[in-house]
C-alpha atoms as an extended CHARMM CRD file, in Angstrom:
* protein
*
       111  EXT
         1         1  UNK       CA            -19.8870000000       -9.2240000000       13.5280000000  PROA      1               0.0000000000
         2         2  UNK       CA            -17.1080000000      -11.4410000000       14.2390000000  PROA      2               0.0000000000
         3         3  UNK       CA            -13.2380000000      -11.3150000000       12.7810000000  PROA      3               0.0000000000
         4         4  UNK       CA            -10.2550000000      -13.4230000000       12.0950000000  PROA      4               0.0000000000
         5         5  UNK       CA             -6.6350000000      -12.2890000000       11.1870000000  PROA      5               0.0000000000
         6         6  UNK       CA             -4.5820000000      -15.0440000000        8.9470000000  PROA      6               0.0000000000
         7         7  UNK       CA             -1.7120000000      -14.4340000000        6.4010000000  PROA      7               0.0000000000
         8         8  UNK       CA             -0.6200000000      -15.6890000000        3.1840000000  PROA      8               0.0000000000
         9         9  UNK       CA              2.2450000000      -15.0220000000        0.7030000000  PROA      9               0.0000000000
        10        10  UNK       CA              2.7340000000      -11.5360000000        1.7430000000  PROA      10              0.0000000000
        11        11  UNK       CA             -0.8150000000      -10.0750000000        3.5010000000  PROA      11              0.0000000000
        12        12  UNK       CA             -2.6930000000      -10.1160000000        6.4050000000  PROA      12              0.0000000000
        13        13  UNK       CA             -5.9150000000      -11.5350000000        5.8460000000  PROA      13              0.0000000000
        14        14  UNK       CA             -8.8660000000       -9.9210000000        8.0430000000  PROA      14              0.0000000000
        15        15  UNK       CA            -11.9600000000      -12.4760000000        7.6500000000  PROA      15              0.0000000000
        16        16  UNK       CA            -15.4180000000      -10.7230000000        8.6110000000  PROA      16              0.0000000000
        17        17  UNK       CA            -19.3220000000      -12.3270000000        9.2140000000  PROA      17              0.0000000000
        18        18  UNK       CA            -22.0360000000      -11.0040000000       10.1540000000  PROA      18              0.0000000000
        19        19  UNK       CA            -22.8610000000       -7.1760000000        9.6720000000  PROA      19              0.0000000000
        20        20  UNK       CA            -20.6600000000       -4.2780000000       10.2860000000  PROA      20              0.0000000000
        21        21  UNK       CA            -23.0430000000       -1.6670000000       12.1220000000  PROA      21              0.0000000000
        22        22  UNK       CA            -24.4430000000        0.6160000000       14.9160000000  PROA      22              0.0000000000
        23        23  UNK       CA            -23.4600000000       -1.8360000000       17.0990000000  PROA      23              0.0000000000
        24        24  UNK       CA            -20.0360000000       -3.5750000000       15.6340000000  PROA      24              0.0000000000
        25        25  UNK       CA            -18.5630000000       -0.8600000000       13.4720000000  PROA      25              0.0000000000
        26        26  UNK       CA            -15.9510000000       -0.5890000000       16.8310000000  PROA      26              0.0000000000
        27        27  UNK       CA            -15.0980000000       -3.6820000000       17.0150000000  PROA      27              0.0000000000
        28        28  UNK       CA            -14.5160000000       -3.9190000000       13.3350000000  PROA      28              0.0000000000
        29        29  UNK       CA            -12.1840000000       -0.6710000000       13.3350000000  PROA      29              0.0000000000
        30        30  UNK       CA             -9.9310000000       -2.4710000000       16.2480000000  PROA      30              0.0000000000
        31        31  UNK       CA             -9.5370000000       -5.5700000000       13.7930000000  PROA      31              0.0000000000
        32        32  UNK       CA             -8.2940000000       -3.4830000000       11.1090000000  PROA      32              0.0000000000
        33        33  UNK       CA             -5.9390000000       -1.6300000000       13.5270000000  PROA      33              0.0000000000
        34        34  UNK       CA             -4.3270000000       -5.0320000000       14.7970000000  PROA      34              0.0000000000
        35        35  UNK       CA             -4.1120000000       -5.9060000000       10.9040000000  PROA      35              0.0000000000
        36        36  UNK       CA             -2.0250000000       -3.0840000000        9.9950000000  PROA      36              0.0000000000
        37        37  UNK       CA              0.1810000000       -3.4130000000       13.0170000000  PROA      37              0.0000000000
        38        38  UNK       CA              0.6430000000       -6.7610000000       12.5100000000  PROA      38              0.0000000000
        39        39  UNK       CA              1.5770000000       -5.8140000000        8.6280000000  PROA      39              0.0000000000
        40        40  UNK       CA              3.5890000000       -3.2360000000       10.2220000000  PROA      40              0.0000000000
        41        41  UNK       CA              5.1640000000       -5.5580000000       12.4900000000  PROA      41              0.0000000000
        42        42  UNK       CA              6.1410000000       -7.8440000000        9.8300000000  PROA      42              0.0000000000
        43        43  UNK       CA              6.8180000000       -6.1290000000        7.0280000000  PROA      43              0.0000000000
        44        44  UNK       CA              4.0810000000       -7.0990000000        5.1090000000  PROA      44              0.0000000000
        45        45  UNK       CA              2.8120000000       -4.5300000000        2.5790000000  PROA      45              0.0000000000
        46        46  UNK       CA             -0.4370000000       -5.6220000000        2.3100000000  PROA      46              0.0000000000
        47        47  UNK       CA             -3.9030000000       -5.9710000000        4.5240000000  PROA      47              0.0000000000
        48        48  UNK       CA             -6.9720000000       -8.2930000000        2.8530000000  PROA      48              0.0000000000
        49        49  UNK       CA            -10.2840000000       -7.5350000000        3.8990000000  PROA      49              0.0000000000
        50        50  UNK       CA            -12.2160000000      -10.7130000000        3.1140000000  PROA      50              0.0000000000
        51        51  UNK       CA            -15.6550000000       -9.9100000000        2.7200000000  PROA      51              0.0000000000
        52        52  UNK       CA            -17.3090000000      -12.8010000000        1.5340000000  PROA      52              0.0000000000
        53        53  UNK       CA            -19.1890000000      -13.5990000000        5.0740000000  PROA      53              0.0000000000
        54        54  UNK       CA            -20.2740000000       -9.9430000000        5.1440000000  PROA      54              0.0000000000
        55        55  UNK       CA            -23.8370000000       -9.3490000000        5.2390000000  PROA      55              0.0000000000
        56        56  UNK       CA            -24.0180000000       -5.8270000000        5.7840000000  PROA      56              0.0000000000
        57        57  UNK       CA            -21.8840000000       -2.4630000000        6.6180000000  PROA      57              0.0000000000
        58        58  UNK       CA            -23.3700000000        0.5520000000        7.6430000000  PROA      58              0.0000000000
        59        59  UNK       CA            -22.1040000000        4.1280000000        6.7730000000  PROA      59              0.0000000000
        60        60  UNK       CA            -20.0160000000        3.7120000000       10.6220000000  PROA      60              0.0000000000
        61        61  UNK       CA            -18.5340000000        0.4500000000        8.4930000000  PROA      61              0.0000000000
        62        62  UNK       CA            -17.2090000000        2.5310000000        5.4510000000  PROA      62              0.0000000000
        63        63  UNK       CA            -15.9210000000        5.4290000000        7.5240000000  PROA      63              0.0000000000
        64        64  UNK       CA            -13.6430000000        2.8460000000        9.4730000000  PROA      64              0.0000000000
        65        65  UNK       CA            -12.1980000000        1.6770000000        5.5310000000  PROA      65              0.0000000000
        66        66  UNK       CA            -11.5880000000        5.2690000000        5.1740000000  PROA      66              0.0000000000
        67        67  UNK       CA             -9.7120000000        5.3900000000        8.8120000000  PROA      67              0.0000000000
        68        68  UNK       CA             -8.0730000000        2.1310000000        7.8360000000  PROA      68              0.0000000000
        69        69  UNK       CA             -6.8650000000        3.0900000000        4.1370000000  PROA      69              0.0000000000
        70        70  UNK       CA             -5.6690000000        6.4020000000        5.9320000000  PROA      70              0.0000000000
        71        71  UNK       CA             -3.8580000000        4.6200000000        8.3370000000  PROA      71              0.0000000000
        72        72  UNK       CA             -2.2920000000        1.7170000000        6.2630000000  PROA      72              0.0000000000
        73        73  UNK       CA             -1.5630000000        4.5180000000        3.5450000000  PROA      73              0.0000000000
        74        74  UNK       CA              0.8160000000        6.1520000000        6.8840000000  PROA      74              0.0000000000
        75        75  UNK       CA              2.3300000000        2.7530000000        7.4850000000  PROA      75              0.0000000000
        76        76  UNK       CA              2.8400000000        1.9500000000        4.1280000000  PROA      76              0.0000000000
        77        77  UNK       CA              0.4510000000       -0.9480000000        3.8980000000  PROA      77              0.0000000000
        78        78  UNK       CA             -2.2500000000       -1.3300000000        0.9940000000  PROA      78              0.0000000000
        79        79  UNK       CA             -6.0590000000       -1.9770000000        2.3600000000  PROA      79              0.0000000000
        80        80  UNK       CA             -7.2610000000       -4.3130000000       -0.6190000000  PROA      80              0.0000000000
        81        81  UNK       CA            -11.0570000000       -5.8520000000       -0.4020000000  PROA      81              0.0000000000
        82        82  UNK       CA            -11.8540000000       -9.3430000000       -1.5420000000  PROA      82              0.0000000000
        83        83  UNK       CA            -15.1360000000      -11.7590000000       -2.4190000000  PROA      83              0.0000000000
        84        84  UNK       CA            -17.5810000000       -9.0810000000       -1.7820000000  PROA      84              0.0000000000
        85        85  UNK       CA            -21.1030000000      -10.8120000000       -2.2320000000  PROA      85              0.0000000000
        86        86  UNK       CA            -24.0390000000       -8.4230000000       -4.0870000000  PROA      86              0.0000000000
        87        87  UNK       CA            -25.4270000000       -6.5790000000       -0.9780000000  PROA      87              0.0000000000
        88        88  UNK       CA            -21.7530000000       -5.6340000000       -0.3940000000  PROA      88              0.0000000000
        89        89  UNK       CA            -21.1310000000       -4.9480000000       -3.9960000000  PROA      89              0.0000000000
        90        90  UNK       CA            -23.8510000000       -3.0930000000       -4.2790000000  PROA      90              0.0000000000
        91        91  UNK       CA            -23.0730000000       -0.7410000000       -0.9040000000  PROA      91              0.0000000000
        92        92  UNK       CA            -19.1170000000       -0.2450000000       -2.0870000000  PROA      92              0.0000000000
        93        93  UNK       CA            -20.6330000000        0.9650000000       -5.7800000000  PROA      93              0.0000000000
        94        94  UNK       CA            -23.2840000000        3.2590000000       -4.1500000000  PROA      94              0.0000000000
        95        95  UNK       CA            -20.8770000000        4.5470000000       -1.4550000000  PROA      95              0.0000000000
        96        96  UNK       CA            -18.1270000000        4.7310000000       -4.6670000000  PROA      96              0.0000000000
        97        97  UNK       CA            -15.8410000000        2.8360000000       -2.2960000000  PROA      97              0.0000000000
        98        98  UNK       CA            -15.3350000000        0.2730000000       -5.3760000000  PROA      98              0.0000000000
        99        99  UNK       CA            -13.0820000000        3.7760000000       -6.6760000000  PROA      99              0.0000000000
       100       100  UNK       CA            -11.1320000000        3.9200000000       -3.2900000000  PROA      100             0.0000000000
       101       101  UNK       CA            -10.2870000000        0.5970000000       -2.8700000000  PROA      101             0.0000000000
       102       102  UNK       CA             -9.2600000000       -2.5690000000       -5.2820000000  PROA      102             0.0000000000
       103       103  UNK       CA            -11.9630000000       -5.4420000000       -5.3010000000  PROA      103             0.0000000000
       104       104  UNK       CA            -11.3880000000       -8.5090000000       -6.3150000000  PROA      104             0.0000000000
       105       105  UNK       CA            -13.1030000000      -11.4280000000       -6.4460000000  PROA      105             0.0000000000
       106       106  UNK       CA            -11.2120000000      -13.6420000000       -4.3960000000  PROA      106             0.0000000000
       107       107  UNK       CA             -8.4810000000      -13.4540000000       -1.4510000000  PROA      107             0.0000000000
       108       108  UNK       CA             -5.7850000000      -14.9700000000       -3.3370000000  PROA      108             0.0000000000
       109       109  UNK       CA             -6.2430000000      -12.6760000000       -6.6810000000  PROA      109             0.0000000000
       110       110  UNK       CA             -6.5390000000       -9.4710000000       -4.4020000000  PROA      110             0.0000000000
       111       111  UNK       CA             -2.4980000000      -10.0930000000       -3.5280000000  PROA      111             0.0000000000
């Protein structure tokens, strides 16, 4: 799993490949963190998660949205999710993680 932070017109735009799992879910819960600080930071109200080069997330993968919506929800930052492909589409509507969070189908229509 690898991540990138960006911004555009008002969010912070976290990028993520690969799979989110046994092995990554860590890593992936640290990139979120540094995206909501650096929302925070800058007064941004709003984090992308741009899952279009996603290819997996295990159950450690959803628990860090929930840890992530929890925290942005404290800092007063919206955790949106963007260009999920149909394995992830499929995982957020089994998981009912497509009720927790907004979905869109791209980056720029999830701001």
């Amino acid at each position: 799993m690898n991540y990138s932070l960006g911004s555009r017109e008002g969010a912070i735009i976290v990028a993520v490949t690969g799979r989110v799992d046994e092995s990554s879910w860590v890593a992936f819960g640290i990139g979120l963190g540094e995206a909501i600080e650096k929302a925070r930071e800058t007064g941004v109200d709003c984090v992308v998660i741009d899952l279009a080069g996603l290819e997996y997330m295990s159950s450690r993968g959803l628990r860090v949205l929930t840890v992530a919506r929890r925290d942005g929800e404290e800092a007063g930052v919206t955790i949106a999710l963007a260009s999920p492909n149909e394995v992830m589409r499929e995982i957020l509507s089994i998981s009912r993680y497509d009720k927790l969070f907004t979905i869109s189908e791209t980056v720029e229509a999830a701001r």
